[in-house]
Predicted model as a PDB file, atoms N, CA, C, CB and O in Angstrom, pLDDT in the B-factor column:
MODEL        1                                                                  
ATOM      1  N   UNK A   1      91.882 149.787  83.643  1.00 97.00           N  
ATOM      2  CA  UNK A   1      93.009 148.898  83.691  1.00 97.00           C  
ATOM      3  C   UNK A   1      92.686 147.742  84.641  1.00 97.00           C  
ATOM      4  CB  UNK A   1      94.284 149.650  84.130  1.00 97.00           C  
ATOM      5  O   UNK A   1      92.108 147.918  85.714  1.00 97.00           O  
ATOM      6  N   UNK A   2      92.989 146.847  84.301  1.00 96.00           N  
ATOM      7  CA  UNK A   2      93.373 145.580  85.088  1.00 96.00           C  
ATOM      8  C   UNK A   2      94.533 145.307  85.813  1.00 96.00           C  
ATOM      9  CB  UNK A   2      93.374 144.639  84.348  1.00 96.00           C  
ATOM     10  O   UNK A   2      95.725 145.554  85.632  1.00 96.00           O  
ATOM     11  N   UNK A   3      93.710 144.575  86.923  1.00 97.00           N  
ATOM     12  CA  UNK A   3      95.079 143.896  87.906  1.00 97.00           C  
ATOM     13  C   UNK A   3      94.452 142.501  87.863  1.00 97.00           C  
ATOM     14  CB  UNK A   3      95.378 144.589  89.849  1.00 97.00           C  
ATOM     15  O   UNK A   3      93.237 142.330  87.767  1.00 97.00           O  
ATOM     16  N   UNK A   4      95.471 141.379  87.950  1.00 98.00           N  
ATOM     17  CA  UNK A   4      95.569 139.879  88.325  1.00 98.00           C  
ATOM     18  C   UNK A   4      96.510 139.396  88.907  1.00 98.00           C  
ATOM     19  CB  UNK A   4      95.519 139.116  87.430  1.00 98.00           C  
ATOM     20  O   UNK A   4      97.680 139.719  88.704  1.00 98.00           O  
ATOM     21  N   UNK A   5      95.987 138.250  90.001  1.00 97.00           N  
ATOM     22  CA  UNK A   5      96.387 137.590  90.755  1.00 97.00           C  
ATOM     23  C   UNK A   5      95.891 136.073  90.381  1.00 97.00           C  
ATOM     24  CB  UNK A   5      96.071 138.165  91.930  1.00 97.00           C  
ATOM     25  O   UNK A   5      94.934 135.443  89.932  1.00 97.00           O  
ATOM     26  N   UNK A   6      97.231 135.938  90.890  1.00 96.00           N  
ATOM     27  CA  UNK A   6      97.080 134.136  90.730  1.00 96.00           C  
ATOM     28  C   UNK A   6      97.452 133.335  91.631  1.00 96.00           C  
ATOM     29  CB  UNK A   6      97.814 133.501  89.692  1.00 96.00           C  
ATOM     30  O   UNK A   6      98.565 133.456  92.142  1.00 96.00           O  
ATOM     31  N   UNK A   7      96.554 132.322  92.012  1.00 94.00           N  
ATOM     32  CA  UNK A   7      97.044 131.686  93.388  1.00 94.00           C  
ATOM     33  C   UNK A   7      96.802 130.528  93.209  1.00 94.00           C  
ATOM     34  CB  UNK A   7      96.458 132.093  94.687  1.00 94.00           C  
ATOM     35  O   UNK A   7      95.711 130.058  92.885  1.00 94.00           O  
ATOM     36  N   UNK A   8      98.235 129.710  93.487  1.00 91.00           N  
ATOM     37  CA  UNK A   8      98.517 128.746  93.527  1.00 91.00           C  
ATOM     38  C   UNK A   8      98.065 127.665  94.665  1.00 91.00           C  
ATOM     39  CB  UNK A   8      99.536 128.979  93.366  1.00 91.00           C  
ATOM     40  O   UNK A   8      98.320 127.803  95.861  1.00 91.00           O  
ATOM     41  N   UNK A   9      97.286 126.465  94.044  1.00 87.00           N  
ATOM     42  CA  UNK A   9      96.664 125.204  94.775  1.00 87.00           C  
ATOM     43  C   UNK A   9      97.251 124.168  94.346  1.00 87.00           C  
ATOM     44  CB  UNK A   9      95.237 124.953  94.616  1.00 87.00           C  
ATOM     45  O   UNK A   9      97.241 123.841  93.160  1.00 87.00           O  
ATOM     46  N   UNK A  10      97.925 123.429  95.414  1.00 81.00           N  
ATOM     47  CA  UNK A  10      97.694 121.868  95.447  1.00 81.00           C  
ATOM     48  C   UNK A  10      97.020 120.580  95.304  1.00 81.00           C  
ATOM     49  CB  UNK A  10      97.772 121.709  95.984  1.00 81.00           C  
ATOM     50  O   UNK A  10      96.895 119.738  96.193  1.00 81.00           O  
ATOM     51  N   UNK A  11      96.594 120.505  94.092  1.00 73.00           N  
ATOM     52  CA  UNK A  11      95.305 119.425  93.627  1.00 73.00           C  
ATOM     53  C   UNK A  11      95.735 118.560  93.673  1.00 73.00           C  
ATOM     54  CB  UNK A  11      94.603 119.361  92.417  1.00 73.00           C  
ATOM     55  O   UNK A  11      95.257 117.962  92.709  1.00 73.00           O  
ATOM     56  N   UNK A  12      96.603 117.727  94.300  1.00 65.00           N  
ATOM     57  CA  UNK A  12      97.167 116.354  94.733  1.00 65.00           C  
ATOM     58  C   UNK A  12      96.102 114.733  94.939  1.00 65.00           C  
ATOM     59  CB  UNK A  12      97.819 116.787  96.252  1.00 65.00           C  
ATOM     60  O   UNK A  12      96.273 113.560  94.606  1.00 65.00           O  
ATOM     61  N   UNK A  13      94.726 115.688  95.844  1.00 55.00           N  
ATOM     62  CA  UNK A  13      93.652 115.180  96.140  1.00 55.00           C  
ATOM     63  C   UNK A  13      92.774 115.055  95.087  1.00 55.00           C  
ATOM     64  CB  UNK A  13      93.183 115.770  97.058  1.00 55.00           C  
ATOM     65  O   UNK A  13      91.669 114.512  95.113  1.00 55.00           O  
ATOM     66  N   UNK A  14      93.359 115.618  94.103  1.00 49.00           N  
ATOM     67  CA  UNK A  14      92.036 115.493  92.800  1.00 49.00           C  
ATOM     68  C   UNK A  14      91.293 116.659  92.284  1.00 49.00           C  
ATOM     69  CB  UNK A  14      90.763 114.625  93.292  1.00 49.00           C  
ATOM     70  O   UNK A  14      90.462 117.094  93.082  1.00 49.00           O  
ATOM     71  N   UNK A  15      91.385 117.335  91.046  1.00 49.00           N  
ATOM     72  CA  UNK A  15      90.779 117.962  91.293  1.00 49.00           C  
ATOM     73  C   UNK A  15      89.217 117.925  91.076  1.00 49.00           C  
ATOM     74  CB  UNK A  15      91.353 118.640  90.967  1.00 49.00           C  
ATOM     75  O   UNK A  15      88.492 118.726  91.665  1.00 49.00           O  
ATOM     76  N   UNK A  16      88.899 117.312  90.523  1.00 53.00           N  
ATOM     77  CA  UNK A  16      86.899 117.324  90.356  1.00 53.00           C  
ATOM     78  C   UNK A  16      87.053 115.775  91.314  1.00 53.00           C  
ATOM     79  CB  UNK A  16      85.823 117.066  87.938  1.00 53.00           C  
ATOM     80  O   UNK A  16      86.518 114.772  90.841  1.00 53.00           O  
ATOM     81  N   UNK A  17      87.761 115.679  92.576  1.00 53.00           N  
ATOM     82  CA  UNK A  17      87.694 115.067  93.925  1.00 53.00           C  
ATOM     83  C   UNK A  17      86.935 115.704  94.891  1.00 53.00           C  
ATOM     84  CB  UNK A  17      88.912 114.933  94.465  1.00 53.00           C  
ATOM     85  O   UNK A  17      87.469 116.742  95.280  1.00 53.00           O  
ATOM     86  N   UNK A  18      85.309 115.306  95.693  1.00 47.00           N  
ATOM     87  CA  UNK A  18      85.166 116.395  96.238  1.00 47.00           C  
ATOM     88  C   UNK A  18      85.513 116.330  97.280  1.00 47.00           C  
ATOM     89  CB  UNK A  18      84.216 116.853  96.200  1.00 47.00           C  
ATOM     90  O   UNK A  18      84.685 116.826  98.044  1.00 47.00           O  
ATOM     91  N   UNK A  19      86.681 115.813  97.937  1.00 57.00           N  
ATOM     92  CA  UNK A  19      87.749 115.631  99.052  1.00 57.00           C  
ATOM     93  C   UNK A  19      88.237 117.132  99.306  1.00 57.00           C  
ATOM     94  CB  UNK A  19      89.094 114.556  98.562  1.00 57.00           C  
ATOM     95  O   UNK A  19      88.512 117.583 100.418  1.00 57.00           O  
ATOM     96  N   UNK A  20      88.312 117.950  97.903  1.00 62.00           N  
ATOM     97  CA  UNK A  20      89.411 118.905  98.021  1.00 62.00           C  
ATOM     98  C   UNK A  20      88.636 120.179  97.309  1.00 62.00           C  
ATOM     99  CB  UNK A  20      90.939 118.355  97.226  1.00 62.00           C  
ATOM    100  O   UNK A  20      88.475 120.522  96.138  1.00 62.00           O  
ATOM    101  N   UNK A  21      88.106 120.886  99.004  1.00 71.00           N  
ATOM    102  CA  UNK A  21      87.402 122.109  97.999  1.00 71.00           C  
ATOM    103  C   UNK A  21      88.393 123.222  98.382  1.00 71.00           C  
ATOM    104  CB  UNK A  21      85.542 122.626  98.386  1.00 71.00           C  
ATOM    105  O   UNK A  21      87.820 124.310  98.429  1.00 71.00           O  
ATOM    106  N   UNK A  22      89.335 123.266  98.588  1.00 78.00           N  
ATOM    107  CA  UNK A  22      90.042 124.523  98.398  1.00 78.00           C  
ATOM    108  C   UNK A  22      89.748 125.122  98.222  1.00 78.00           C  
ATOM    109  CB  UNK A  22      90.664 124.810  97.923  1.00 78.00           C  
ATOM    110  O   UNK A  22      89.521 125.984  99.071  1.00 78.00           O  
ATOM    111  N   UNK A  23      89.358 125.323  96.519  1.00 85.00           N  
ATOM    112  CA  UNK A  23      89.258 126.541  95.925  1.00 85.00           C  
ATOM    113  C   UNK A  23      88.356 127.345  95.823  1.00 85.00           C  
ATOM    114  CB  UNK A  23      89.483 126.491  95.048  1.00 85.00           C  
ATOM    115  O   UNK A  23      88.406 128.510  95.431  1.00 85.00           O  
ATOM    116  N   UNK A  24      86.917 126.338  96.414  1.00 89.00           N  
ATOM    117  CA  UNK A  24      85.965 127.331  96.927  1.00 89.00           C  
ATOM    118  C   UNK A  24      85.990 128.297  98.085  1.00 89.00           C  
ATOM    119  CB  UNK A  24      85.029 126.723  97.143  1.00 89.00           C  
ATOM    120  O   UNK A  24      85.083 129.017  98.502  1.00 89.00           O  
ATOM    121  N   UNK A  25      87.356 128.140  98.557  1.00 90.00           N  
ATOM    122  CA  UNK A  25      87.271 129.073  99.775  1.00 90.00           C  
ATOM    123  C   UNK A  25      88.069 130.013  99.616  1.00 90.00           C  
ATOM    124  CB  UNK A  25      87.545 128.537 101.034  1.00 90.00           C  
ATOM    125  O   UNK A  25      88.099 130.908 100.461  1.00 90.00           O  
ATOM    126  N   UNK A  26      88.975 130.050  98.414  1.00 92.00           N  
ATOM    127  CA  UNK A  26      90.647 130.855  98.090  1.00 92.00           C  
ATOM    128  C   UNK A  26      88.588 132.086  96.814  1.00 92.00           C  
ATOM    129  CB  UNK A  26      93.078 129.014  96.430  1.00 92.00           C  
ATOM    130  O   UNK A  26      88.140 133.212  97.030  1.00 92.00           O  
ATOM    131  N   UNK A  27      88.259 131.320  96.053  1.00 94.00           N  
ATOM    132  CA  UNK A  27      87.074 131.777  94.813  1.00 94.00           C  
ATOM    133  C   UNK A  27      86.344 133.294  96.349  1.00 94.00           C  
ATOM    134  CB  UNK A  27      85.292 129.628  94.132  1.00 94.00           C  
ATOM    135  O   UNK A  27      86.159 134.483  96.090  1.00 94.00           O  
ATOM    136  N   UNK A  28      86.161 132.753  97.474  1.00 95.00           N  
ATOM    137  CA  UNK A  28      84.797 133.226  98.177  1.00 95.00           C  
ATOM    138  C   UNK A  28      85.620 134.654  98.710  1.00 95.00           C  
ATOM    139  CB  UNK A  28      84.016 131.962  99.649  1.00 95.00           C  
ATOM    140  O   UNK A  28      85.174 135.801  98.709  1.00 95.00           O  
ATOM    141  N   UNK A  29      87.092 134.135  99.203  1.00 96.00           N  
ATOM    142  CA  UNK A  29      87.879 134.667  99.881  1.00 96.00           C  
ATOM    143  C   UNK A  29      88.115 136.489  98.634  1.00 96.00           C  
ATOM    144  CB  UNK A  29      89.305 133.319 100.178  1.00 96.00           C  
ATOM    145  O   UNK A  29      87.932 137.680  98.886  1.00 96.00           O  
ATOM    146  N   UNK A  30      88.602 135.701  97.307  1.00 97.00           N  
ATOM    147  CA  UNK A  30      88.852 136.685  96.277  1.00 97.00           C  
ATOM    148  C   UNK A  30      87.741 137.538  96.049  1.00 97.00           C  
ATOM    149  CB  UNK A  30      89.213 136.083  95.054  1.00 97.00           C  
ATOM    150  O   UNK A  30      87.831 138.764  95.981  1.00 97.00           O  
ATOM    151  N   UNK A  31      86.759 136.925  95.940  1.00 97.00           N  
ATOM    152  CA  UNK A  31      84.921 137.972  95.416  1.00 97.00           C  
ATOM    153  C   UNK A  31      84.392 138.474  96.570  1.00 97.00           C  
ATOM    154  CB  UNK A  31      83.304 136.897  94.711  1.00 97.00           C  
ATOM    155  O   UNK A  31      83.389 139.153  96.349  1.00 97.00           O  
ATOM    156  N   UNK A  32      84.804 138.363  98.115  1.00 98.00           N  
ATOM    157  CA  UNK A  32      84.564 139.251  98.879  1.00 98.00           C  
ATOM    158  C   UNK A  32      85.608 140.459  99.154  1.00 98.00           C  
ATOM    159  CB  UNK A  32      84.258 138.599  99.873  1.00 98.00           C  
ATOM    160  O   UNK A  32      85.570 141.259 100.089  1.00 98.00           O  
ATOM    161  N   UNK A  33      86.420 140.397  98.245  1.00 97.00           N  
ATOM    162  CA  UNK A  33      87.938 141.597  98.410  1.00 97.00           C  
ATOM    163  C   UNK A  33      87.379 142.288  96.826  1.00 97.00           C  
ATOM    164  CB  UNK A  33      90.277 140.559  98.358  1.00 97.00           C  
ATOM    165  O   UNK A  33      87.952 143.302  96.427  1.00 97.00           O  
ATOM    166  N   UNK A  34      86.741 141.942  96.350  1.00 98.00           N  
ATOM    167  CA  UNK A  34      85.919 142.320  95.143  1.00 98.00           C  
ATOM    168  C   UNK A  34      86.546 142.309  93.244  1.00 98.00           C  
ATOM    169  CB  UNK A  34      85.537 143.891  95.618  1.00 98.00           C  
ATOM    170  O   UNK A  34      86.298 142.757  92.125  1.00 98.00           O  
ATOM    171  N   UNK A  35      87.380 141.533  93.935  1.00 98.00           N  
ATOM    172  CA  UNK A  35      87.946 139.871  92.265  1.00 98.00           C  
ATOM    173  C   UNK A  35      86.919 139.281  91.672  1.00 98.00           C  
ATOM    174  CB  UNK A  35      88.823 138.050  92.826  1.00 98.00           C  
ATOM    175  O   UNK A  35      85.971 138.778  92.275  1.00 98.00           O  
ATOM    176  N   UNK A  36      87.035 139.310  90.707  1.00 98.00           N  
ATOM    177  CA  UNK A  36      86.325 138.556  89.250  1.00 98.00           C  
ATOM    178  C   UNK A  36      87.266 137.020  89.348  1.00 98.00           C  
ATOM    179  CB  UNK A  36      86.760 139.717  87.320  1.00 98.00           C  
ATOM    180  O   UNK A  36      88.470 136.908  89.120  1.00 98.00           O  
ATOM    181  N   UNK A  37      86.434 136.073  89.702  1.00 97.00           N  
ATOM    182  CA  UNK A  37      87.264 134.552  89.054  1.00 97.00           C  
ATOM    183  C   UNK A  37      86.934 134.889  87.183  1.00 97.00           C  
ATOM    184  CB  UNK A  37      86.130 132.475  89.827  1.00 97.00           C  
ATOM    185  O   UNK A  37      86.096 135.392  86.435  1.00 97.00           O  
ATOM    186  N   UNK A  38      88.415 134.116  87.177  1.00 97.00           N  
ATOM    187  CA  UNK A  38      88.758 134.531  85.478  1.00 97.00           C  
ATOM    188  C   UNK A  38      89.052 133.386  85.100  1.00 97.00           C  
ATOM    189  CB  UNK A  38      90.019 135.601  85.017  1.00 97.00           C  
ATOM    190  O   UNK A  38      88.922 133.142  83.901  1.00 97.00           O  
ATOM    191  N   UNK A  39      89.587 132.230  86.104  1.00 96.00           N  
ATOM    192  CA  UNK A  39      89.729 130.846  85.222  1.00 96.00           C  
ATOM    193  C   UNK A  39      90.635 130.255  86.017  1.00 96.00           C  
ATOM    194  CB  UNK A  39      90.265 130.910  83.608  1.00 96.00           C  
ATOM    195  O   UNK A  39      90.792 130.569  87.197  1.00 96.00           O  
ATOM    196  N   UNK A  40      91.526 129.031  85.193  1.00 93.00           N  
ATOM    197  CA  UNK A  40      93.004 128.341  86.062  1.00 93.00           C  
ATOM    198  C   UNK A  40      93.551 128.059  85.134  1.00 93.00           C  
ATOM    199  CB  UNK A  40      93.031 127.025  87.080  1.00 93.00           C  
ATOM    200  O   UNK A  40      93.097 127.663  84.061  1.00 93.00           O  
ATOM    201  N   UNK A  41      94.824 128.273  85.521  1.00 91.00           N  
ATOM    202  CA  UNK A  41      95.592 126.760  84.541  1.00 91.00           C  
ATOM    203  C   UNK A  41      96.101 125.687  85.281  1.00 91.00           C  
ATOM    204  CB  UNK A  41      97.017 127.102  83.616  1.00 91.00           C  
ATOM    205  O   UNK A  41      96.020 125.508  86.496  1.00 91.00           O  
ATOM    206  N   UNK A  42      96.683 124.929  84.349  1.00 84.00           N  
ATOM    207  CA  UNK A  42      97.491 124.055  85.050  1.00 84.00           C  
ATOM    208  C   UNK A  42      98.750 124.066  85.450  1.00 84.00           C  
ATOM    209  CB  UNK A  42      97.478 123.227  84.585  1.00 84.00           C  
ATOM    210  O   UNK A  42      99.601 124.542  84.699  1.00 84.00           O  
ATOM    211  N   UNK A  43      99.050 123.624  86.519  1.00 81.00           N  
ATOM    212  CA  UNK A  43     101.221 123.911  87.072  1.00 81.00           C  
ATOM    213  C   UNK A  43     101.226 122.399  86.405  1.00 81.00           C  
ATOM    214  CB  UNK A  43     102.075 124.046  89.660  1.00 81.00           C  
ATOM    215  O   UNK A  43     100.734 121.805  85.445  1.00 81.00           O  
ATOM    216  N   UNK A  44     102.376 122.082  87.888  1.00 76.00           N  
ATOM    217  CA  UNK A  44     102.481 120.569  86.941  1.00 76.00           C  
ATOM    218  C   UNK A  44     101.695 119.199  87.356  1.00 76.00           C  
ATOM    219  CB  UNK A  44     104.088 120.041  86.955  1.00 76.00           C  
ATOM    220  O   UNK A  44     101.065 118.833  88.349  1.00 76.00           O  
ATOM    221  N   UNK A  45     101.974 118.747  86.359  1.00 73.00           N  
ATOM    222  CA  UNK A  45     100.965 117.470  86.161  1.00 73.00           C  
ATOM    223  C   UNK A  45     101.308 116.094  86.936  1.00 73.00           C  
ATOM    224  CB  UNK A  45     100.941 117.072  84.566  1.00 73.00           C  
ATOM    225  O   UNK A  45     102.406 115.947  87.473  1.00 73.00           O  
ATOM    226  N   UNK A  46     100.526 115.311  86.960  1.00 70.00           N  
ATOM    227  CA  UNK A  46     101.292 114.011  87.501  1.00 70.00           C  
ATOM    228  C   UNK A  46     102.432 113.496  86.500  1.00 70.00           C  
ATOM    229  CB  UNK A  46     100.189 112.746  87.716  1.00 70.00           C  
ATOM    230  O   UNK A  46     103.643 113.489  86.721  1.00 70.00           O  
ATOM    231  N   UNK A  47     101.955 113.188  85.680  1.00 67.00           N  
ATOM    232  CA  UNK A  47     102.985 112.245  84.443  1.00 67.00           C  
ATOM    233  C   UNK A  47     102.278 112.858  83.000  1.00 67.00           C  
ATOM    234  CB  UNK A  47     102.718 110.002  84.541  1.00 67.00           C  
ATOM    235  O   UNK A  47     101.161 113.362  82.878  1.00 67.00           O  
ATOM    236  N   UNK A  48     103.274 112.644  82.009  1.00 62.00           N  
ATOM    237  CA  UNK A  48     102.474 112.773  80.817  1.00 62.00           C  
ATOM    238  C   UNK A  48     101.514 112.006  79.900  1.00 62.00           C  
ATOM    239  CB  UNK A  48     103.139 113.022  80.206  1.00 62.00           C  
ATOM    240  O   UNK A  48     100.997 112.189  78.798  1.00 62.00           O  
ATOM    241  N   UNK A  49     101.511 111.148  80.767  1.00 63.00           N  
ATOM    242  CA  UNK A  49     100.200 110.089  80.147  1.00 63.00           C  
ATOM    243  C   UNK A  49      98.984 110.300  80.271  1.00 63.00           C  
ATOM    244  CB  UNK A  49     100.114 108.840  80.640  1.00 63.00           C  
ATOM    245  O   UNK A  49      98.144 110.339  79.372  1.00 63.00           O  
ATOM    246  N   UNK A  50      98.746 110.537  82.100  1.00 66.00           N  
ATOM    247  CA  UNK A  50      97.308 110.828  82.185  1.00 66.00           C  
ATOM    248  C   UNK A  50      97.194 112.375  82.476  1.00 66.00           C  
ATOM    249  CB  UNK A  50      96.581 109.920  83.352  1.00 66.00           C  
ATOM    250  O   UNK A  50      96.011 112.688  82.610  1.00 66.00           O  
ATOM    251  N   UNK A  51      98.162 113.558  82.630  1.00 68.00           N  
ATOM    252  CA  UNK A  51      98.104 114.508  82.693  1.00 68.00           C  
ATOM    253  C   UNK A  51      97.295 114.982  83.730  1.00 68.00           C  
ATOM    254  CB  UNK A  51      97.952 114.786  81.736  1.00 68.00           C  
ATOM    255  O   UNK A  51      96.826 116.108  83.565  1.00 68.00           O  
ATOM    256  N   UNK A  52      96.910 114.139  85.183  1.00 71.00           N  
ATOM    257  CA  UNK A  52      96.235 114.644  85.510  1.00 71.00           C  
ATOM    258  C   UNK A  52      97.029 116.536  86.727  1.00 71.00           C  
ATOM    259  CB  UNK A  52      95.424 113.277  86.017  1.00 71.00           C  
ATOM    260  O   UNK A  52      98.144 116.718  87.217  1.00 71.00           O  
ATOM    261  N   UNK A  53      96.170 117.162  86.727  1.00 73.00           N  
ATOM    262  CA  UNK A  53      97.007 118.705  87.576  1.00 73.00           C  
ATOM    263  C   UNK A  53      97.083 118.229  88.780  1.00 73.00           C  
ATOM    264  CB  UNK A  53      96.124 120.388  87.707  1.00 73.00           C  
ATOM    265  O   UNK A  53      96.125 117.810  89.429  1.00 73.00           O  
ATOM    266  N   UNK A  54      98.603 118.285  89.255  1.00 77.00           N  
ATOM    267  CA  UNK A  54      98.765 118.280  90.258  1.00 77.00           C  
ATOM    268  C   UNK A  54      98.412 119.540  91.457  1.00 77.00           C  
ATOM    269  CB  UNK A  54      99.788 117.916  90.060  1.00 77.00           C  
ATOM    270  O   UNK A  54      97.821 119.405  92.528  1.00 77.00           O  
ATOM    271  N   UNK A  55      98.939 120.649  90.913  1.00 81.00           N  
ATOM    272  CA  UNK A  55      98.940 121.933  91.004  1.00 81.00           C  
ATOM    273  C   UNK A  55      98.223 122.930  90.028  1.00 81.00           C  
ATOM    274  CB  UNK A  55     100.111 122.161  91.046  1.00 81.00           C  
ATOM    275  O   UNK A  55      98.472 122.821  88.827  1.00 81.00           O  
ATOM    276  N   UNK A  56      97.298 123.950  90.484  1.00 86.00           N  
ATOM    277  CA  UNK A  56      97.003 124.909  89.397  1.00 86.00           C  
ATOM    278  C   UNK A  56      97.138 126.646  90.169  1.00 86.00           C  
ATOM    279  CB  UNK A  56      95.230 124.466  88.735  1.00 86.00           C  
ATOM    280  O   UNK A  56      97.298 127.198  91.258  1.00 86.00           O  
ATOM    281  N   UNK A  57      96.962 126.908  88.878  1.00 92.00           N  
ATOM    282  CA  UNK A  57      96.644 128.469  89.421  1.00 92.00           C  
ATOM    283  C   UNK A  57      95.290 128.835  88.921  1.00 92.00           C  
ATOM    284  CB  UNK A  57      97.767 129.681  88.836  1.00 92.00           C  
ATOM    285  O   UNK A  57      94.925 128.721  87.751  1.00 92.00           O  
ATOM    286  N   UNK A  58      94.646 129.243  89.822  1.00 95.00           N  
ATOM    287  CA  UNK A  58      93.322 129.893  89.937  1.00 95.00           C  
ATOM    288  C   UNK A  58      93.592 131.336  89.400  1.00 95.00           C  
ATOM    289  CB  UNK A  58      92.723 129.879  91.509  1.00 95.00           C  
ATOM    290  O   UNK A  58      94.594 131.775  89.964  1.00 95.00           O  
ATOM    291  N   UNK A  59      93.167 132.056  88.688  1.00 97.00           N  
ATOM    292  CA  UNK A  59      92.797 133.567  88.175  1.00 97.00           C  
ATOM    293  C   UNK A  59      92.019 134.082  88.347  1.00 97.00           C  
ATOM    294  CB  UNK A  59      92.702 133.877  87.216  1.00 97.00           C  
ATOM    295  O   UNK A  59      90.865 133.794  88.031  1.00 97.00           O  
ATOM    296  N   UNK A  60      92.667 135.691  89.308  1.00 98.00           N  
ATOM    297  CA  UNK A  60      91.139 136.676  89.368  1.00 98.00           C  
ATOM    298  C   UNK A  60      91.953 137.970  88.922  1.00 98.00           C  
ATOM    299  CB  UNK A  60      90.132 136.905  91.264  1.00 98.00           C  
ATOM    300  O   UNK A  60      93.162 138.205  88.911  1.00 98.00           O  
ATOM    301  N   UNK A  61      90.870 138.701  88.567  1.00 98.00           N  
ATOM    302  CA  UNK A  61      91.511 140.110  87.966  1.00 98.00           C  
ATOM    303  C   UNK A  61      89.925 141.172  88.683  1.00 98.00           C  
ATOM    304  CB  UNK A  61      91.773 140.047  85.538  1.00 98.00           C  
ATOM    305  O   UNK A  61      88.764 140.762  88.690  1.00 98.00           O  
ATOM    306  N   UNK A  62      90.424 142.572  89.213  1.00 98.00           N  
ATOM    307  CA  UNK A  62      89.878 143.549  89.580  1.00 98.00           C  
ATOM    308  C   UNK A  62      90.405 144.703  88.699  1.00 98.00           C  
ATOM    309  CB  UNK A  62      90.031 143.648  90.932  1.00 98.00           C  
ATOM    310  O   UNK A  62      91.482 144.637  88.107  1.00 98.00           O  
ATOM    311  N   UNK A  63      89.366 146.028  88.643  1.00 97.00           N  
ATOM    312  CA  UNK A  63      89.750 146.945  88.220  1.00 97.00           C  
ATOM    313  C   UNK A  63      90.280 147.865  88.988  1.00 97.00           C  
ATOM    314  CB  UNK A  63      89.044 147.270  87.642  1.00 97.00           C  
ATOM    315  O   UNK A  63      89.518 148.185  89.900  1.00 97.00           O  
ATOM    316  N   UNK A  64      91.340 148.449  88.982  1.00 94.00           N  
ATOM    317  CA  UNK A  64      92.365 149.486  89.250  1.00 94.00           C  
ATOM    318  C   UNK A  64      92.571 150.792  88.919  1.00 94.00           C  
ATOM    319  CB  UNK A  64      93.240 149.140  88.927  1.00 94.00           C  
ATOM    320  O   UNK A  64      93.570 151.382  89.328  1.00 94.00           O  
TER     321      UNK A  64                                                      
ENDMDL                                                                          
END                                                                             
């Protein structure tokens, strides 16, 4: 069985900005507690034009 967690980032700064590595440290933080990164989505966006993510959720899942 699977468990997942999802944790929510503030990409305000951009995300393929390399101003804003967050998520390499939330990614290092999860695979030393022994989480699989599984992916992200997107929260919300700036506008619907350029869609860029304001916010995402990062995905990791471990076995249980």
């Amino acid at each position: 069985m699977k468990k997942y967690e999802y944790v929510k980032l503030n990409m305000k700064v951009g995300l393929l900005s390399t101003k804003n590595k967050s998520y390499q440290k939330v990614i290092d933080e999860y695979a030393a507690k022994g989480y699989r990164y599984v992916g992200w989505i997107p929260g919300s966006t700036s506008n619907l034009l350029s869609g860029v993510p304001e916010e995402i959720d990062l995905i990791f899942e471990i076995d249980v």
